[in-house]
C-alpha positions in Angstrom: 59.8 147.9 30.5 63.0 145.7 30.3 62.6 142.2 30.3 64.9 139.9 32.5 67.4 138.7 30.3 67.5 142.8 29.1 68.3 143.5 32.3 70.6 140.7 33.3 72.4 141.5 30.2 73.2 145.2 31.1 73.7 145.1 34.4 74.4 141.6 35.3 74.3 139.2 38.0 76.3 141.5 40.3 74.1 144.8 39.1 70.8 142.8 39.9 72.2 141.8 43.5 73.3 145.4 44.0 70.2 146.9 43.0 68.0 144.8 45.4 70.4 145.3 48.5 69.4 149.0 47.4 65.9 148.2 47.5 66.2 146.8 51.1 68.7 149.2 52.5 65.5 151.7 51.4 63.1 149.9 52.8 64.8 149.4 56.3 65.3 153.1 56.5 61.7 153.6 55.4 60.2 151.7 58.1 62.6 153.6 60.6 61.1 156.5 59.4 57.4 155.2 59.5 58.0 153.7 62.9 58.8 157.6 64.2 56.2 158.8 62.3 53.4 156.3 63.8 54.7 155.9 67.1 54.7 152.3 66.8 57.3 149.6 65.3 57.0 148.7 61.8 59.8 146.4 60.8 58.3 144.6 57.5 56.8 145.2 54.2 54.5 144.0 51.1 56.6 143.1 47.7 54.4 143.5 45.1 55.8 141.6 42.2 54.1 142.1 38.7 54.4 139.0 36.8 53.1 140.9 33.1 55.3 139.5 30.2 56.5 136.5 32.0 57.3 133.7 29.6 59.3 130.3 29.2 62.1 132.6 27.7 62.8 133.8 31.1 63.3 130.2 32.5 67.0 130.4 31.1 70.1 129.5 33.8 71.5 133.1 34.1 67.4 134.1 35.0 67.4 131.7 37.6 70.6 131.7 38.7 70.3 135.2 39.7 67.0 135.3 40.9 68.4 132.2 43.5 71.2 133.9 44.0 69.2 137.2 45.5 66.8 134.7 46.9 69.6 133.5 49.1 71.2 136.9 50.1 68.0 138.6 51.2 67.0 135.7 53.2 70.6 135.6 54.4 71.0 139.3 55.2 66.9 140.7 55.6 64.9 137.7 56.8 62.5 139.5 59.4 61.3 142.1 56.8 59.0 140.4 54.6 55.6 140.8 55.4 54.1 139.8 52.8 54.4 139.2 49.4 51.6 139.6 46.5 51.6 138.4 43.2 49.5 140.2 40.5 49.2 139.4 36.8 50.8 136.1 36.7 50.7 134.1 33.2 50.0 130.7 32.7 54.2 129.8 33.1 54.0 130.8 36.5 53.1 127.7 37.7 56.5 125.6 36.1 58.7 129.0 37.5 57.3 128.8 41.0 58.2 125.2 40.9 61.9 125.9 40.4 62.0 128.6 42.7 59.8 127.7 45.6 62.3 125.2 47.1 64.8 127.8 47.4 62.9 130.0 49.5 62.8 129.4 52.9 60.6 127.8 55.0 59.4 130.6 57.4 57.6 132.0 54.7 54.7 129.5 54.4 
């Protein structure tokens, strides 16, 4: 498992934004296919994000930065598609992170 800054640091800012377009580009075309399969629309899904590891070394400025920065774009670009979102195995930093982050997120998700 690669820790943020690991992965900021080998892919970057740009590599991070890249891969979670990716990751949304797949999960439009996965619920096309669901939606054929079922017979019924299914435009959203649950992100599972594992918190393991978390620490206060990941609240650096190139962490958040990026993180905001994707924030912004997948609101921007994929806004119907969250369904839900589900945090598991959050440590006790969470709380100071979700601070930071929470008033960059929009408002249609509470």
């Amino acid at each position: 498992m690669m820790d943020v800054k690991g992965l900021i640091r080998s892919v970057g800012e740009e590599g991070m934004l890249r891969m979670t377009l990716h990751v949304c580009e797949e999960g439009l075309r996965l619920t096309k296919e669901a939606t054929e399969k079922y017979g019924r629309p299914i435009s959203t899904w649950t992100f599972l994000l594992d918190l393991e590891g978390l620490n206060m070394r990941h609240l650096w400025r190139p962490g958040i930065s990026a993180l905001l920065r994707i924030i912004e774009t997948v609101e921007a670009n994929y806004p119907e598609t969250m369904g839900k979102m589900l945090i598991i195995r959050a440590p006790r930093v969470f709380p100071v992170l979700w601070t930071v982050v929470r008033t960059f997120i929009g408002k249609y998700i509470f």
